[in-house]
N, C-alpha and C positions, 0 to 999 in steps of 0.2 A: 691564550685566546681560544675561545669556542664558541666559532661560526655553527651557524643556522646554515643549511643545507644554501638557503635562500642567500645567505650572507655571501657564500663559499662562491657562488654562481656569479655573483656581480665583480668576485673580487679578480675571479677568473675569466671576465668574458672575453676578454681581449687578450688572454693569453694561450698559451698550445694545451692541448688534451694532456699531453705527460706534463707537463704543469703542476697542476693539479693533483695528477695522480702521485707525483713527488714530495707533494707536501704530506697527501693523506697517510703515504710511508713512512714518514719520518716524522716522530715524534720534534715537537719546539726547542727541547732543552736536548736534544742528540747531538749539537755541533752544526756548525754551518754548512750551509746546500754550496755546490760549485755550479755554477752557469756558464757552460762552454760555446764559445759564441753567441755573444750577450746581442748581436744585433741592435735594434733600435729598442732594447731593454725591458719587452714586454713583460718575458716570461721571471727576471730578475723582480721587476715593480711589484708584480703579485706578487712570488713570495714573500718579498719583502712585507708588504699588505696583509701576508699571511700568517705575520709575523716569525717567518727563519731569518736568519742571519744567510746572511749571499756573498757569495763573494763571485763576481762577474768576470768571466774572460775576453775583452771585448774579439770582435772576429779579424783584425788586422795583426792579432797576438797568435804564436805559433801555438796551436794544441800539443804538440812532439814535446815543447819542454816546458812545465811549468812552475813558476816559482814559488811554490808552496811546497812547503817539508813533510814528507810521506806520513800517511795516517793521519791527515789535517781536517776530511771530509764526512760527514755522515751520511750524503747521497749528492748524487751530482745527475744532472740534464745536459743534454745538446741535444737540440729539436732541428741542426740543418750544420752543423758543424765538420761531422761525419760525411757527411755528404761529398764534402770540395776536398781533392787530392786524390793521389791515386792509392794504391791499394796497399804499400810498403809504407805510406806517410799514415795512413787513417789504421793501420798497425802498430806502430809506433805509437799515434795516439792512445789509442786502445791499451800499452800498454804502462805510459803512464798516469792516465787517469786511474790505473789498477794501483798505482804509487801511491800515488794520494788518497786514496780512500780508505775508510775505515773497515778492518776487516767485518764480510758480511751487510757492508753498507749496500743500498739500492743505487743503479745507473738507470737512468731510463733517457734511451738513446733513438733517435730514428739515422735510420740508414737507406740508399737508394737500393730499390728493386730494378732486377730485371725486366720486369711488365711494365715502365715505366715507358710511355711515349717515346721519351726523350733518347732511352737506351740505343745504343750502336750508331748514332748519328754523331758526327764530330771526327774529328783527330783523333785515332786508338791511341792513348800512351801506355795500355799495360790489357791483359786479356777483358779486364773489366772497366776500364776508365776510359771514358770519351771527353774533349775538350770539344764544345761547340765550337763552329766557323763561323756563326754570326749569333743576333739577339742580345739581347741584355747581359748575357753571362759569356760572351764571347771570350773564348781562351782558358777559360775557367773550367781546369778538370771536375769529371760527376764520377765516383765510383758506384757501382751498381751491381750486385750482387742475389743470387738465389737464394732457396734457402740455408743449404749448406754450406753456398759463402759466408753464410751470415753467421752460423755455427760453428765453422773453422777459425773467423775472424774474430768473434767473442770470448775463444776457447779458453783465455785466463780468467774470465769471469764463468759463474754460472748461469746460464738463461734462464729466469722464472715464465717469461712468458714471449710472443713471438708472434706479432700479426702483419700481417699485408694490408694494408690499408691506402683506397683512393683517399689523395688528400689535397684538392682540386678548391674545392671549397674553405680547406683549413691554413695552406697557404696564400690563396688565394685574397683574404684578409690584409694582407701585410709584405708579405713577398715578393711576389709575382705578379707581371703585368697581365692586363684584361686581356689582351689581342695576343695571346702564349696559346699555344694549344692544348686542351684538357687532356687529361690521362695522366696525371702524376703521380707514381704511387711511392710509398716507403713502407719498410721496416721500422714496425712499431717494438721497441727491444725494451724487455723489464730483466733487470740480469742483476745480482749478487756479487761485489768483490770474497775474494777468496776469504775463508775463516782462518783464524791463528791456528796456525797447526799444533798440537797436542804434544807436550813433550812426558 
């Protein structure tokens, strides 16, 4: 398939920025994209539109273990997956999604920042995880982390790229209610699974 810039636009209006950017990574004939917390299936429908093969993890499915046999992946997504659990569980993920991928496959992950509104408010369950006491998300651990969390936390992957971004407007879409306070921010993460090592 070979979308017109214009094509590419509509096929993604409705889906996350790393989206997008996951598809442009990864060649159609590399293997199938993984979609970690499929949600209400946005970011799955485009690439599917975008013609990858998906294979979706809906979000009531634990990220810590998943049933696909290691090196299954040629790039995988979670745009809010990362997010929920504390900071031993969203490790664990981290380290098998590293399972499953193809060595040197692209991860493009968003993770919660510290400069996030929402930061320190809730239940502490670990130095970086607060569980709101009320709202929409009540009881629902938020890990949030700096930059160096974020670096230490990715550390079996390679990070290619690493931005702070409000994203007020980009959940906001789909997410998150109107009457939520603004100032949301994430880690926007482009990171590499490890290469076959050289014998």
């Amino acid at each position: 398939m070979h979308d017109s810039s214009a094509e590419r636009a509509v096929i993604f209006a409705e889906a996350h920025p790393l989206a997008r950017r996951l598809a442009d990574a990864v060649a159609e004939d590399a293997g199938p994209l993984l979609v970690v917390g499929d949600g209400r299936g946005r970011n799955s429908r485009a690439l599917e539109r975008a013609g990858r093969r998906v294979v979706a993890i809906p979000d009531e499915q634990t990220f810590t273990q998943l049933s696909s046999a290691s090196r299954s992946f040629a790039g995988a997504l979670s745009t809010h997956a990362y997010l929920h659990g504390n900071t031993a569980k969203i490790r664990l993920g981290i380290a098998e999604l590293v399972r499953v991928l193809l060595p040197g496959a692209p991860a493009f992950l968003t993770l919660g920042s510290i400069h996030d509104v929402r930061y320190g408010f809730g239940d502490q369950l670990d130095p970086n995880t607060f569980a709101p006491g009320d709202g929409p998300e009540i009881g629902i651990p938020h890990a949030y982390f700096d930059r160096d969390g974020v670096v230490d936390l990715m550390r079996p992957l390679s990070i290619v790229s690493l931005e702070e971004i409000e994203v007020d407007e980009i959940v906001g879409r789909w997410a998150h209610l109107d009457q939520e306070p603004p100032g949301k921010i994430h880690w926007f993460v482009e990171a590499r699974a490890p290469a076959l090592a050289r014998t």
